[in-house]
N, CA, C and O atoms as a GROMACS GRO file, in nm:
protein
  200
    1UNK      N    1   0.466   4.939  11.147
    1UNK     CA    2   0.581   4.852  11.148
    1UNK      C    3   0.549   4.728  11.064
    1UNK      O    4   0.438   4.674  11.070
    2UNK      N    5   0.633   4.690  10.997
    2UNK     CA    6   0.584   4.592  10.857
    2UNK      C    7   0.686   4.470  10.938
    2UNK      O    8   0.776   4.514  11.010
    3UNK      N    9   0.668   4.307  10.923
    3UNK     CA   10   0.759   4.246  10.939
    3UNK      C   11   0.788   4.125  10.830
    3UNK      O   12   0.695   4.106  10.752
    4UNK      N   13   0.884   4.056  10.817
    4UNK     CA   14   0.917   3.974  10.716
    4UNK      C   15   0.896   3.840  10.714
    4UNK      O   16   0.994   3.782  10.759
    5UNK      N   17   0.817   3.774  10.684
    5UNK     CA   18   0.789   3.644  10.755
    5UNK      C   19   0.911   3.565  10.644
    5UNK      O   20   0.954   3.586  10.531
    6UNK      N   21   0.928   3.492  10.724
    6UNK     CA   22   1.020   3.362  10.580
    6UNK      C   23   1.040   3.233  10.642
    6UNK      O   24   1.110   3.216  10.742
    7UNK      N   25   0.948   3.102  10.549
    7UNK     CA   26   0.910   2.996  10.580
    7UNK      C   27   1.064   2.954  10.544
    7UNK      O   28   1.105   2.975  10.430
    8UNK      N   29   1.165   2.884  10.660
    8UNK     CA   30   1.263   2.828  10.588
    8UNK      C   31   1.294   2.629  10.587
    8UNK      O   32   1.365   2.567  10.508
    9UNK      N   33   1.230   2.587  10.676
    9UNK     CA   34   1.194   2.417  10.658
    9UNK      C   35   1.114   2.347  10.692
    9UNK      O   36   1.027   2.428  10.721
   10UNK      N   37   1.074   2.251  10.712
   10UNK     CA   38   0.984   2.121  10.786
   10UNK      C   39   1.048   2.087  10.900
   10UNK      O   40   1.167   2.064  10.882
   11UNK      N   41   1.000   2.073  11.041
   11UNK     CA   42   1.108   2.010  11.107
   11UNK      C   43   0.996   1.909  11.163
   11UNK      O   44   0.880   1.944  11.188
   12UNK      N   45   1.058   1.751  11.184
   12UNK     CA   46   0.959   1.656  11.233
   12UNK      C   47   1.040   1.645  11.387
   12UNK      O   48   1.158   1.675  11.402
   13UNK      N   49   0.969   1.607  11.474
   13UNK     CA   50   1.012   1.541  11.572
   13UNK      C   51   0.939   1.479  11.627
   13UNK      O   52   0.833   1.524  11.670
   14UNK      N   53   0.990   1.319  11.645
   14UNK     CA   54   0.891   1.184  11.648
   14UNK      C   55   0.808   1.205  11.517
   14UNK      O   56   0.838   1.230  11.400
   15UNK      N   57   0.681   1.184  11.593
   15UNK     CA   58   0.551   1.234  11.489
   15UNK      C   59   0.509   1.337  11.508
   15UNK      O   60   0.395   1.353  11.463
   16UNK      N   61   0.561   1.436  11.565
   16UNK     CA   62   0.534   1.589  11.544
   16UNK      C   63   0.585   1.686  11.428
   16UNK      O   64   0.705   1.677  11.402
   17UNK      N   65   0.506   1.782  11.350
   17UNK     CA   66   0.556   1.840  11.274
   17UNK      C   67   0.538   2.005  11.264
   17UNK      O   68   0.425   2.052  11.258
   18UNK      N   69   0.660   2.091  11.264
   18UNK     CA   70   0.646   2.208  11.284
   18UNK      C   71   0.717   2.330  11.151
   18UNK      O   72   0.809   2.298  11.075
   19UNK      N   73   0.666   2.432  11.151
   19UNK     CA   74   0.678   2.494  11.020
   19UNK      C   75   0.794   2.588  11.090
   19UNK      O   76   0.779   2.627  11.205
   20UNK      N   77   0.903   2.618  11.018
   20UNK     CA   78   0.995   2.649  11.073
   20UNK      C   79   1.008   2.821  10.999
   20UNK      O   80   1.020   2.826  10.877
   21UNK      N   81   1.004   2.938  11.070
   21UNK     CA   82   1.028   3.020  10.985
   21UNK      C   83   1.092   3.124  11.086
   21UNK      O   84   1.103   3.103  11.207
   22UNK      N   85   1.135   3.244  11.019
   22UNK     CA   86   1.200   3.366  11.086
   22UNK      C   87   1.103   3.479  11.033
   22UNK      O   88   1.030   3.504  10.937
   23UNK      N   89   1.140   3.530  11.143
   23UNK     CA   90   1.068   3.668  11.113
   23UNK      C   91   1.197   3.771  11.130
   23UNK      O   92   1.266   3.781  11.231
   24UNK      N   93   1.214   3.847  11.006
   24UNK     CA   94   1.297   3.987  11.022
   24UNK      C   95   1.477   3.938  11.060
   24UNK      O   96   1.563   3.999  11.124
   25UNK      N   97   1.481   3.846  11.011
   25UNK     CA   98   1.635   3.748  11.109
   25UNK      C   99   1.672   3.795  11.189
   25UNK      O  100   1.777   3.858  11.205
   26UNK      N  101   1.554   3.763  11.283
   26UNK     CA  102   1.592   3.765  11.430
   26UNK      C  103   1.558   3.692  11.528
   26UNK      O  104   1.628   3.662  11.624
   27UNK      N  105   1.407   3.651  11.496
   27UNK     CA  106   1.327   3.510  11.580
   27UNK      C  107   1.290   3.458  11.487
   27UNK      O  108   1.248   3.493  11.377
   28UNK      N  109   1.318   3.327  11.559
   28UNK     CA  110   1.298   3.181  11.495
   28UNK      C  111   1.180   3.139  11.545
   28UNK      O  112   1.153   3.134  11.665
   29UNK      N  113   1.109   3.110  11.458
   29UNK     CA  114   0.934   3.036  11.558
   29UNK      C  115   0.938   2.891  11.499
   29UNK      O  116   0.980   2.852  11.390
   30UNK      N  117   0.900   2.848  11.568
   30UNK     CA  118   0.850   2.641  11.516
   30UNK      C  119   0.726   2.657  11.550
   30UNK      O  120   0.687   2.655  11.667
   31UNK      N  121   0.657   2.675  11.451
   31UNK     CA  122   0.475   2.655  11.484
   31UNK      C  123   0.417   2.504  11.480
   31UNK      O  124   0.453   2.478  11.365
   32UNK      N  125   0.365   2.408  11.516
   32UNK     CA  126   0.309   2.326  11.514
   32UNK      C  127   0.192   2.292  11.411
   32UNK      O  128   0.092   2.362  11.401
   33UNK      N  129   0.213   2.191  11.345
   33UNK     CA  130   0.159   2.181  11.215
   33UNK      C  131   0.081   2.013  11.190
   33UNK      O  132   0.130   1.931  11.268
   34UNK      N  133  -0.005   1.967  11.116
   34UNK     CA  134  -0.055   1.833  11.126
   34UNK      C  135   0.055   1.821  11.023
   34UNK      O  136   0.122   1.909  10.968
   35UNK      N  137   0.058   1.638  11.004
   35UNK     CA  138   0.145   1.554  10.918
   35UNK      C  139   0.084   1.600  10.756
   35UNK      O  140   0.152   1.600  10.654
   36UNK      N  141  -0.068   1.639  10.766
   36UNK     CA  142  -0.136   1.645  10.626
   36UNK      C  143  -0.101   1.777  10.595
   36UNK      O  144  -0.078   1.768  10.475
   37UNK      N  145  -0.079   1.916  10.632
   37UNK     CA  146  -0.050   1.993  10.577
   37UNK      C  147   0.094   1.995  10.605
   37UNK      O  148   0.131   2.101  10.555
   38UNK      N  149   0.214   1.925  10.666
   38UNK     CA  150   0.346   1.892  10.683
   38UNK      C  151   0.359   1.846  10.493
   38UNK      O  152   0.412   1.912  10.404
   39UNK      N  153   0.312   1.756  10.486
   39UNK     CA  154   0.295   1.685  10.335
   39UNK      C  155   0.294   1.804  10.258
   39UNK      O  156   0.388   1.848  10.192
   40UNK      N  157   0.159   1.862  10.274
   40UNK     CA  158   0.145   1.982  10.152
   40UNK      C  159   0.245   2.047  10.112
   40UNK      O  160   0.273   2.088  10.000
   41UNK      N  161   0.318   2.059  10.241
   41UNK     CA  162   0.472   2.206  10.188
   41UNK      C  163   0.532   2.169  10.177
   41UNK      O  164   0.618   2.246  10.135
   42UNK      N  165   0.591   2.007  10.191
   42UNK     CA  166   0.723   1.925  10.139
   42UNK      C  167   0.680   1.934   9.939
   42UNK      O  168   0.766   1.970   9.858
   43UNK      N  169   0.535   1.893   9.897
   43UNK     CA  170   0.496   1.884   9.800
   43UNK      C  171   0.518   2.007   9.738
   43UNK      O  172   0.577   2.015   9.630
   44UNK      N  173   0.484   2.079   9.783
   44UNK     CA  174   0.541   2.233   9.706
   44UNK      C  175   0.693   2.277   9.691
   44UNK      O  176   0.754   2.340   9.604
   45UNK      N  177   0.725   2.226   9.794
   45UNK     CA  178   0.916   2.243   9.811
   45UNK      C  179   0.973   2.298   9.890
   45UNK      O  180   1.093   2.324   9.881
   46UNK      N  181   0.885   2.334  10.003
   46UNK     CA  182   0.960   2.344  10.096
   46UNK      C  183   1.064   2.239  10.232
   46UNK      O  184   1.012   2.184  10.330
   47UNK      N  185   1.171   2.238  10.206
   47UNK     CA  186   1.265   2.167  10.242
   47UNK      C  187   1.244   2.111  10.398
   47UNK      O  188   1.187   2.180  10.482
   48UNK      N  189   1.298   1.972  10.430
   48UNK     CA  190   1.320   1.934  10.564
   48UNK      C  191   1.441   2.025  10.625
   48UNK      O  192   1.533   2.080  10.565
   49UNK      N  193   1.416   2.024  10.738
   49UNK     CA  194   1.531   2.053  10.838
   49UNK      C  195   1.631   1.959  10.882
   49UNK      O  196   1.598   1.855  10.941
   50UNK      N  197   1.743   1.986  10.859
   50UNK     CA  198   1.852   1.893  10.802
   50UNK      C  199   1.940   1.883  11.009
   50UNK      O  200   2.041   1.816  11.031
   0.00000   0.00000   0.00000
């Protein structure tokens, strides 16, 4: 069974920061992430959560 990962934003809350992605569009995960690699993927382009 193969699944689809897809990173789709940044989401902050307070000073917490979590990597927002779907797997297979169906679950949504918020993984927990530091502010320094939060930075890294805004720098590459991956988008805030609006």
């Amino acid at each position: 069974m193969e699944f689809q990962l897809l990173v789709t934003c940044i989401l902050q809350e307070g000073n917490a920061f979590f990597l927002v992605t779907k797997v297979d569009d169906v679950i949504t995960l918020k993984v927990p992430i530091t502010a320094g690699v939060a930075g890294l993927f805004l720098a590459l382009g991956v988008p805030r959560c609006s």
